[in-house]
ZAKE-118384 format. One record per residue (C-alpha): residue number from 0; residue in three letters; x, y, z. Coordinates in steps of 0.001 Angstrom, whole numbers. Example, Ala and Ser with C-alpha at 12.3 -4.5 7.8 and 13.67 -1.06 7.14 Angstrom:
BEGIN
(0, "ALA", (12300, -4500, 7800)),
(1, "SER", (13670, -1060, 7140)),
***
This chain:
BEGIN
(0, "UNK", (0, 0, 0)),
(1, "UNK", (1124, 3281, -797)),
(2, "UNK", (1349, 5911, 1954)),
(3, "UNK", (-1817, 7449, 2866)),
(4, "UNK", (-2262, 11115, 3907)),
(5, "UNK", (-4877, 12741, 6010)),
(6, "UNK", (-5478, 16281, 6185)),
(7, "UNK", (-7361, 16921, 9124)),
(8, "UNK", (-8174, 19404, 11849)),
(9, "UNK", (-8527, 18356, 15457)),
(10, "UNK", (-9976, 20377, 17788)),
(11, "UNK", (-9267, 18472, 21637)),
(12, "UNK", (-7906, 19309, 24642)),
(13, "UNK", (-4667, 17647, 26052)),
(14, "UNK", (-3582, 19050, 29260)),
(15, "UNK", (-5622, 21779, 29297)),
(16, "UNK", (-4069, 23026, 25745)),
(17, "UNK", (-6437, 23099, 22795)),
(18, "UNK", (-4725, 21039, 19939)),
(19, "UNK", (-5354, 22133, 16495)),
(20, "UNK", (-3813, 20601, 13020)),
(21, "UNK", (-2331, 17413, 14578)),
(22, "UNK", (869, 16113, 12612)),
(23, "UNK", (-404, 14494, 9466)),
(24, "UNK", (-145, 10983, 8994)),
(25, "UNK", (2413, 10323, 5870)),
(26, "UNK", (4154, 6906, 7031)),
(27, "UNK", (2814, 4252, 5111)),
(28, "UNK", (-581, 2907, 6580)),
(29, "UNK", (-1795, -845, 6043)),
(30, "UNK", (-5455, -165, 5256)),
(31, "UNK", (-6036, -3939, 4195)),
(32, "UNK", (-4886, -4361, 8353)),
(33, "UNK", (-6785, -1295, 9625)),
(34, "UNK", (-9917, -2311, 7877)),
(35, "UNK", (-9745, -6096, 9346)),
(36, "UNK", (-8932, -4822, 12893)),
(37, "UNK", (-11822, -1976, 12741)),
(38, "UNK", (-14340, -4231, 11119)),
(39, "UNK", (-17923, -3460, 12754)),
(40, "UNK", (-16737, 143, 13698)),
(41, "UNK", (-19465, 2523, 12665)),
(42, "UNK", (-18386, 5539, 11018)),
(43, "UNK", (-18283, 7804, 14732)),
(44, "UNK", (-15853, 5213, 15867)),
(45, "UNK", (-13615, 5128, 12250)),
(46, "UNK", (-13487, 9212, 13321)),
(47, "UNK", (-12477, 8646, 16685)),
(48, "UNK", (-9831, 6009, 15409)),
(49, "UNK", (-7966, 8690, 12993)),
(50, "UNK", (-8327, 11491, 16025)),
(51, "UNK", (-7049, 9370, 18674)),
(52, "UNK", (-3923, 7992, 16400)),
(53, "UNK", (-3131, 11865, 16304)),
(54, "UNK", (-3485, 12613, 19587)),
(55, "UNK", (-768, 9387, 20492)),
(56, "UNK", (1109, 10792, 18065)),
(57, "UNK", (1005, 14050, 19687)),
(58, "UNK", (1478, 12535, 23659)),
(59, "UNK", (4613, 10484, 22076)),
(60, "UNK", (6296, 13824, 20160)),
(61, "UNK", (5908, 12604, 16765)),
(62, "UNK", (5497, 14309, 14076)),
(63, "UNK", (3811, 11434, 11586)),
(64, "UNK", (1270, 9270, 12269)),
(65, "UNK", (2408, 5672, 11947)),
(66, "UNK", (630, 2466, 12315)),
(67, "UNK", (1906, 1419, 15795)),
(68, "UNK", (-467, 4620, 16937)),
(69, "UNK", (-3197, 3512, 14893)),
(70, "UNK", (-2840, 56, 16522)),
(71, "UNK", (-2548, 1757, 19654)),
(72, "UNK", (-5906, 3921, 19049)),
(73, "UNK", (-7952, 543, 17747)),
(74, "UNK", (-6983, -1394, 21007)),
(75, "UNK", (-8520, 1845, 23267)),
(76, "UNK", (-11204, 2115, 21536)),
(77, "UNK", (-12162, -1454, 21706)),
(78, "UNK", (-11436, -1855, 25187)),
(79, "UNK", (-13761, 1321, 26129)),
(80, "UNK", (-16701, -719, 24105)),
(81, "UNK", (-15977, -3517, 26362)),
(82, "UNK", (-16376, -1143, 29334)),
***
């Protein structure tokens, strides 16, 4: 797959600090794998997937997006619909 890039604009709070324009995602992204992991996830959840891969991103000081954060983003938000 060839590398996939988002532009998006994220509007969150980490710490207290309002985020905007999270690094963009330009490492090469295994959609074939994202889109076996994230099968079932409505479109709301798909959303939250891409904007909590960012904000990992963001809490690990990177500036790309790679697929260990979206792995990382999946895992959280399947655990919180087990909770």
């Amino acid at each position: 797959m060839g590398a996939m890039k988002l532009n998006l604009t994220i509007q969150t709070t980490i710490n207290g600090t309002m985020v905007y324009d999270p690094p963009e995602p330009v490492s090469p992204l295994n959609n074939v794998q994202i889109a076996k992991e994230t099968s079932g996830f409505s479109g709301a959840d798909l959303a939250n997937l891409v904007n909590e891969s960012a904000i990992i991103a963001l809490n690990n000081d990177k500036n790309i997006v790679n697929m260990s954060d979206f792995k990382e983003a999946i895992d959280k938000i399947i655990f919180e619909k087990k909770c």
